[in-house]
C-alpha positions as CSV (number, residue, x, y, z in Angstrom):
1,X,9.3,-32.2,1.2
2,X,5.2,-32.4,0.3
3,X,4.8,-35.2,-2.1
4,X,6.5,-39.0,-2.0
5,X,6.0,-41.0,-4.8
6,X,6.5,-44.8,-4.4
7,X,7.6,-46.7,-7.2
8,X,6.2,-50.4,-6.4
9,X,3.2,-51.5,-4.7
10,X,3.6,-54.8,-3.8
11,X,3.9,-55.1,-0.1
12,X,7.2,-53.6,1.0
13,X,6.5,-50.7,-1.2
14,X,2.4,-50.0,0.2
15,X,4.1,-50.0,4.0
16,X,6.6,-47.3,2.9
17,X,3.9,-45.4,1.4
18,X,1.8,-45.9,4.6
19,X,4.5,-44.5,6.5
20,X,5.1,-41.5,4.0
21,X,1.7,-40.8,4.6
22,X,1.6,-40.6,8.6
23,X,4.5,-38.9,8.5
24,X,2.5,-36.3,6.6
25,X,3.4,-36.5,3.3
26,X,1.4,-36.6,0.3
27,X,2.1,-39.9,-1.7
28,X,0.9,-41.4,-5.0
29,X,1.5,-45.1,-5.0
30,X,2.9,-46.7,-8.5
31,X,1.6,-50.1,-9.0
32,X,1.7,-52.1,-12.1
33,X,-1.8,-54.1,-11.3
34,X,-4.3,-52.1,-12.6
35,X,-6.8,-54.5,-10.4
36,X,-4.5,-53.4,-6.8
37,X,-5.0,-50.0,-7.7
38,X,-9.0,-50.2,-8.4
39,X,-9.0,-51.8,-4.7
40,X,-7.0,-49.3,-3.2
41,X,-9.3,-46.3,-4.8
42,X,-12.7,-48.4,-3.9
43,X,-11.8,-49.8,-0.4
44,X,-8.4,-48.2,0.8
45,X,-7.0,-51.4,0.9
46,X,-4.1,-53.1,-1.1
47,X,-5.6,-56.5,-0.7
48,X,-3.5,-58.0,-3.3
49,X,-0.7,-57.4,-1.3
50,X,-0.7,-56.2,2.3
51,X,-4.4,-57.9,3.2
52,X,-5.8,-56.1,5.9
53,X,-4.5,-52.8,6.3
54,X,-6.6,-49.8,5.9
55,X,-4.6,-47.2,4.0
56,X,-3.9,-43.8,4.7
57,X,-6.1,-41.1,3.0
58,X,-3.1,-39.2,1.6
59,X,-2.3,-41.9,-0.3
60,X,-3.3,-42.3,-4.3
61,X,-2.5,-45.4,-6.4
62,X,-1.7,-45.1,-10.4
63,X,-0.6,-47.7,-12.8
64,X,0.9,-44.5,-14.5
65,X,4.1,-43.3,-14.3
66,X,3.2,-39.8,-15.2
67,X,1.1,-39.6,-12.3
68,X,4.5,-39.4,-10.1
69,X,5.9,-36.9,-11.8
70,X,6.3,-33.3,-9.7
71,X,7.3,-35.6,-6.0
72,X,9.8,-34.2,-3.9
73,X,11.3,-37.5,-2.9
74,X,10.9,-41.0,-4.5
75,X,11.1,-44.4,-2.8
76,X,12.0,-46.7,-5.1
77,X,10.8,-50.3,-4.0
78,X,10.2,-52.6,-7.3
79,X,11.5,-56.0,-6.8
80,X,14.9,-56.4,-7.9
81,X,13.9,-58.5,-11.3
82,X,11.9,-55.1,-12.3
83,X,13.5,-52.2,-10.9
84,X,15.7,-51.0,-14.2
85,X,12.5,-51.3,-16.0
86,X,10.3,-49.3,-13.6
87,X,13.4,-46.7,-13.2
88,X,13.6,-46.6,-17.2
89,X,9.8,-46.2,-17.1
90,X,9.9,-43.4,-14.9
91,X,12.7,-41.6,-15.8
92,X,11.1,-39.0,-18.4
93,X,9.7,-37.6,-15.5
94,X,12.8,-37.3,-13.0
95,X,14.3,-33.9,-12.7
96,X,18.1,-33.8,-12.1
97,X,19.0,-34.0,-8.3
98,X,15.6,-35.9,-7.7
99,X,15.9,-37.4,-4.5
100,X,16.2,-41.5,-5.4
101,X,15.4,-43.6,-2.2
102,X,16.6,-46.8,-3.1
103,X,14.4,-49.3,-0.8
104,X,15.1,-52.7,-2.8
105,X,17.3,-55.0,-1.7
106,X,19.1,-57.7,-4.3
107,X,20.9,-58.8,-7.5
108,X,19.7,-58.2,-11.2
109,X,19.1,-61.3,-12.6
110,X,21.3,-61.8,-16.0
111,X,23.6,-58.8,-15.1
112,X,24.3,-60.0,-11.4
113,X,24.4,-55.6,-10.5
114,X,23.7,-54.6,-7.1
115,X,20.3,-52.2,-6.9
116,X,22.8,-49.0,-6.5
117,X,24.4,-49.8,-10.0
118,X,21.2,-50.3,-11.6
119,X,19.6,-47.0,-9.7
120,X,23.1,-45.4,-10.9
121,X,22.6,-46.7,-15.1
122,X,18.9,-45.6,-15.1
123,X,19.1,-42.4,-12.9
124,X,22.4,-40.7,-13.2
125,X,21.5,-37.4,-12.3
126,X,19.0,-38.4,-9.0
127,X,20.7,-37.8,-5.6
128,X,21.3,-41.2,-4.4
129,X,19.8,-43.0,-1.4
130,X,19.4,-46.1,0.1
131,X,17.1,-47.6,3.2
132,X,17.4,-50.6,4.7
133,X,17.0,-53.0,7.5
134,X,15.3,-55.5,9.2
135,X,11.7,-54.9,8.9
136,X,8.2,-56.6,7.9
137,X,5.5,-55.2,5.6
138,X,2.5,-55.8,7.8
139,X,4.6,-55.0,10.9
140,X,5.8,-51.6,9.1
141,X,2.2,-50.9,7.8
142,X,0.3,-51.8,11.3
143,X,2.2,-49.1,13.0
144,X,4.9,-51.3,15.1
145,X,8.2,-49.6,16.0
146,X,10.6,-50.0,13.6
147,X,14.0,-49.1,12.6
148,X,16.0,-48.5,9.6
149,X,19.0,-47.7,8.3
150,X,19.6,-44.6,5.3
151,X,22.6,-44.2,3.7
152,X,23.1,-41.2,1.3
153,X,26.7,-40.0,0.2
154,X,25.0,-36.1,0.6
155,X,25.1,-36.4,4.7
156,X,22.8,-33.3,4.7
157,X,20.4,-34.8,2.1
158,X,20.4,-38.0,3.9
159,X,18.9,-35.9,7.2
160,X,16.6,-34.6,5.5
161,X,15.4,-37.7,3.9
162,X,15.1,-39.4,7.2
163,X,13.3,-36.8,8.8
164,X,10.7,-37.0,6.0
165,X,9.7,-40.1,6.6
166,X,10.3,-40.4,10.1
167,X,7.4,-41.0,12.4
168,X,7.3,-41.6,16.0
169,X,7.4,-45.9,15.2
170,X,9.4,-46.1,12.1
171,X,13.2,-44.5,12.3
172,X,15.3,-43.9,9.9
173,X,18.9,-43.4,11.5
């Protein structure tokens, strides 16, 4: 796996893509804010959202879906109020067995669906995954050891998916 793409660019979603980064992948960073992304391309920093941290070089921001298209791996991290729309959003440009790392945690409001079902209605044909775990943005983003829980029903997909994004402070297991 060469190229992340990170779907949500609020804070959660900038410190995964910081990590992607250092652990060496290439990573385009959706974010719906045009004004976030114009920071990140002028300064390198999501000040919107994760103030303070200098972001990787490897990292490009987009308001455009399109722009994601070609990853080897997504991390999906829109809030749980906006995921099916971002997933709907992006779909055109998923390829069957698209690795799906789901990395949003919650209920849909109105339908009450877990992020999996949503992922699931949206996605059908991605190969599943989720991450999770206690973790903080800034802590994540700053470089402090953290670990993390991935869960993928394909056990040897799942490996692979950790080791992508594994770096010597953030570990997936």
């Amino acid at each position: 796996m060469k190229r992340a793409a990170v779907i949500g660019g609020g804070a959660w979603g900038t410190a995964l893509a910081q990590v992607a980064a250092r652990a060496g992948l290439t990573v385009c960073l959706q974010i719906r804010e045009a004004e976030a992304v114009r920071q990140i391309r002028e300064t390198r920093e999501n000040a919107m959202f994760l103030p303070g941290v200098t972001l990787d070089d490897a990292i490009a921001a987009t308001t455009d879906m399109a722009d994601l298209a070609g990853a080897d791996l997504v991390l999906a991290v829109a809030p749980a109020q906006f995921l099916r729309s971002a997933l709907r959003e992006f779909a055109p440009y998923a390829r069957p067995g698209l690795p799906v790392l789901l990395c949003s945690k919650g209920v849909e409001q109105g339908s009450l669906k877990l992020m999996t079902q949503v992922l699931e209605e949206t996605l059908p044909d991605c190969a599943p995954a989720v991450l999770s775990g206690p973790s903080f943005a800034g802590e994540v983003s700053r470089g402090l050891p953290t670990a993390v829980t991935l869960a993928c029903p394909d056990e040897a997909l799942g490996r692979q998916l950790a080791e992508a994004i594994a770096t010597p402070t953030f570990r997936p297991y």
